[in-house]
N, C-alpha and C positions, 0 to 999 in steps of 0.2 A: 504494500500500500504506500507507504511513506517510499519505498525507490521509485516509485513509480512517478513520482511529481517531481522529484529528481531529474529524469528522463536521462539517466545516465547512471551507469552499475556503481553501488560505492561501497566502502570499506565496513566493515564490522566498527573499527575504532570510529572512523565519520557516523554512522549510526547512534552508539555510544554517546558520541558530543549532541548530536540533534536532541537526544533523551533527556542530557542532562544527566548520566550518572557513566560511571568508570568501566571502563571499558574490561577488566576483571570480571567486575559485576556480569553486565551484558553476558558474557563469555560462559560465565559461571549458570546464570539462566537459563540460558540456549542451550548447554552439553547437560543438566539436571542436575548440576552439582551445587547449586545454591538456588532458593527459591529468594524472588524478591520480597522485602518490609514492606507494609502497609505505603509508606510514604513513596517508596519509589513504584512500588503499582498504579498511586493517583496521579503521579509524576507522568507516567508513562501513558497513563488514558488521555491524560490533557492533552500533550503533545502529541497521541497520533488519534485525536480526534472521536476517542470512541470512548467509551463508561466500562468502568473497573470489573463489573463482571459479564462483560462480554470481551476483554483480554484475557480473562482466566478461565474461558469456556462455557462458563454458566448461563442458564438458560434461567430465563423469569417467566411466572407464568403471565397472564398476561393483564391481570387487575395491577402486581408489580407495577409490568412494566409501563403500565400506564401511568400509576404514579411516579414514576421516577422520571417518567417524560416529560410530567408536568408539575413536576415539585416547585420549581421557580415560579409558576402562575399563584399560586397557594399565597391567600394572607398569613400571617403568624398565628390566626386563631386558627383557618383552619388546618396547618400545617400538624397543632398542638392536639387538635380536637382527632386528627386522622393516625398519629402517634399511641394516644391514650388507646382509642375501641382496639388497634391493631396489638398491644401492652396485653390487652386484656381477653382480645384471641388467643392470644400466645400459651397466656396463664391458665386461662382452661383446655389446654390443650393435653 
């Protein structure tokens, strides 16, 4: 995705910088010898444009995903109000 706007083949370490983390890292990710921190997964959705559990494969069902498409339209009440009933499926579950 990201070589692709590129339009021109580029290095693992060029990748690495585009992310924003070490090029170690990167390395370590790709062969499964290190999974990435919370911080460099959100790191890495920002910059290549997509949401954190669709870099890590996961699938949302689709009430999710709706909310998560439109969490920014959400005032703080109802942000708090969709928090709570969601709190309180959980706990009976």
């Amino acid at each position: 995705m990201w070589q692709a706007t590129q339009r021109r083949r580029t290095t693992l370490g060029e990748f690495a910088d585009f992310l924003q983390i070490s090029r170690v890292s990167l390395s370590q990710y790709i062969n499964g010898r290190r999974l990435p921190d919370d911080e460099n997964i959100a790191k890495m959705a920002v910059k290549l444009g997509t949401e954190v559990y669709e870099l890590m494969g996961r699938d949302l069902d689709s009430t999710l995903l709706f909310i998560v498409k439109n969490w920014d339209k959400l005032t703080d009440k109802q942000k708090q109000n969709l928090l709570a009933t969601m709190e309180a499926n959980l706990k009976r579950r």
